[in-house]
C-alpha positions, -999 to +999 in steps of 0.1 A: -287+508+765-253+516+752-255+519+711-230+490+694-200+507+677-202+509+637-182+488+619-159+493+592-178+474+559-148+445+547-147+464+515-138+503+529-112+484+554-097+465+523-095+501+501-078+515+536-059+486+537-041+491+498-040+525+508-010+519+535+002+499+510+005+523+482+016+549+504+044+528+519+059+521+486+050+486+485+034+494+451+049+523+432+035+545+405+025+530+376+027+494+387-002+467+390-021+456+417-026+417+424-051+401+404-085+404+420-083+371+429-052+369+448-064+401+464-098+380+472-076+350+485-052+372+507-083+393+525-105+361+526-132+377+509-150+370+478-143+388+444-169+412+445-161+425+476-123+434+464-139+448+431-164+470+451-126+483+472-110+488+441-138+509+424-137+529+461-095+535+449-102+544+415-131+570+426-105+587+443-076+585+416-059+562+432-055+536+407-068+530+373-081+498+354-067+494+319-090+470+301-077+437+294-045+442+316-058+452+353-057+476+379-025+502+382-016+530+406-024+559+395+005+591+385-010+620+390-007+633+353+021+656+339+009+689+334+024+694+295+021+728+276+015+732+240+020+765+229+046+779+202+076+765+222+069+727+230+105+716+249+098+685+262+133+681+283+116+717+300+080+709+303+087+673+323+112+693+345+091+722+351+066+694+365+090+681+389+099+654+372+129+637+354+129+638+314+145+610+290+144+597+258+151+564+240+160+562+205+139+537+183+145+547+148+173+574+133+177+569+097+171+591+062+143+581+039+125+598+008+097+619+024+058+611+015+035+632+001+024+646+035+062+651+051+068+667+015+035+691+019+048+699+061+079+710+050+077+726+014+094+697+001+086+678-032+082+641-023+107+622-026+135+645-011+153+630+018+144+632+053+154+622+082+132+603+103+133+598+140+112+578+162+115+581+201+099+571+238+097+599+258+095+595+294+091+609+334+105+595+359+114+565+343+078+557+331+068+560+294+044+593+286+049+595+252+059+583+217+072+606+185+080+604+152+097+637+139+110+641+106+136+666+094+145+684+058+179+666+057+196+692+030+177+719+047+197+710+081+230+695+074+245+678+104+211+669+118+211+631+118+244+629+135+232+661+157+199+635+169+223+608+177+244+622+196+220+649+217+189+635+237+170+666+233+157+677+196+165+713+209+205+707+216+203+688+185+186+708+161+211+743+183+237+722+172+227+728+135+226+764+134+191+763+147+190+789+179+152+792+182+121+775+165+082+781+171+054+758+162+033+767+137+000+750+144-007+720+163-035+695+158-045+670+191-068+645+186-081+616+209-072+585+196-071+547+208-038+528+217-025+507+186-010+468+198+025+488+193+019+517+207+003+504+236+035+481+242+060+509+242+034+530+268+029+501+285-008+503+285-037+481+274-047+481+232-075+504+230-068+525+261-068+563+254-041+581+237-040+620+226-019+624+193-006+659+187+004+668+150+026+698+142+045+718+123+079+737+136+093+767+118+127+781+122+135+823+133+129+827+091+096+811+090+106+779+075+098+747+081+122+727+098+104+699+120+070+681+114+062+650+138+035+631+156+037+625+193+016+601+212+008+607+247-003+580+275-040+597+279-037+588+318-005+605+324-003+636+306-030+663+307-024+689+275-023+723+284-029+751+255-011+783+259+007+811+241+044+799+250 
């Protein structure tokens, strides 16, 4: 008696299904899938059994759930070094990928007691502050907020508005090399703003770098915070 063929279980031949669809472009990175239930509607199955496919994706990397917002296609994440030269214009291209920034915030302000203490300032002494969105290919990876010494670096606020890269800016003020002088990561959780600009869920898993930049003399020059989306860049420590 000839054995019966095996069948395909609904769920696997659903995952196979979204598959094709992902790798025909009819979802691209970072956007979401249809709500389960449209999914459950289209495939005439039941929720469960488009949950049990979409948990299949995810095991593979496919896509990602972000809690309270739904199920994304996955990026494979950006390789980024942090050693004593962070370039981010160099590190997104050295991935394969295309760097730009947006500017949210250019302006000069009295530094705080902590900007004061980065940059061997007293506080109160003016700073200028910038605030940007970082991004690959068009998709958000990170968000920064560098500060300057404004008397330090003359030129520098009109330098950062008219140069998308901190490096052409801050080369623009004299400055031909900087290293970083420490750098602090920490895991942190999405904020309601951050998580809008990343375009992520509130709560969902961010890395936060801290650090301080010194200029070919040893003094300070730069001391920011950067954000990264926690599913899209992957930190690399090294020497460089």
């Amino acid at each position: 008696m000839a054995k019966s063929a095996t069948r395909t279980p609904v769920w696997k031949s659903i995952a196979i299904t979204l598959i094709d669809d992902i790798a025909q472009g009819r979802y691209e990175t970072g956007t979401k899938l249809p709500a389960e239930a449209q999914l459950a509607e289209r495939f005439g199955v039941n929720r469960h059994t488009v949950r049990r496919a979409l948990a299949d994706m995810a095991e593979q990397g496919l896509v990602h759930a972000r809690r309270g917002a739904g199920v994304f296609v996955a990026a494979k994440p950006t390789d980024y070094p942090v050693g004593k030269r962070i370039r981010f214009h160099q590190n997104i291209r050295r991935a394969g990928r295309v760097p730009s920034k947006k500017v949210l915030r250019l302006e000069v302000l009295a530094a705080d007691a902590r900007e004061a203490d980065a940059l061997d300032l007293d506080p109160g002494d003016p700073v200028v502050v910038y605030e940007g969105l970082s991004y690959a290919d068009d998709h958000p990876v990170a968000l920064a907020r560098t500060v300057f010494p404004a008397e330090r670096l003359p030129g520098i606020l009109d330098a950062l508005d008219a140069h998308e890269s901190i490096t052409a800016a801050l080369n623009a003020c004299g400055v031909e090399d900087y290293t970083r002088r420490e750098t602090r990561i920490t895991a942190k959780l999405a904020t309601a703003t951050q998580a809008l600009h990343l375009r992520t869920s509130e709560g969902a898993p961010i890395l936060r770098t801290t650090g301080i930049s010194d200029d070919a003399n040893g003094t300070p020059i730069e001391f920011g915070r950067t954000w990264f989306a926690g599913d899209r860049v992957t930190l690399t420590v090294g020497d460089d």
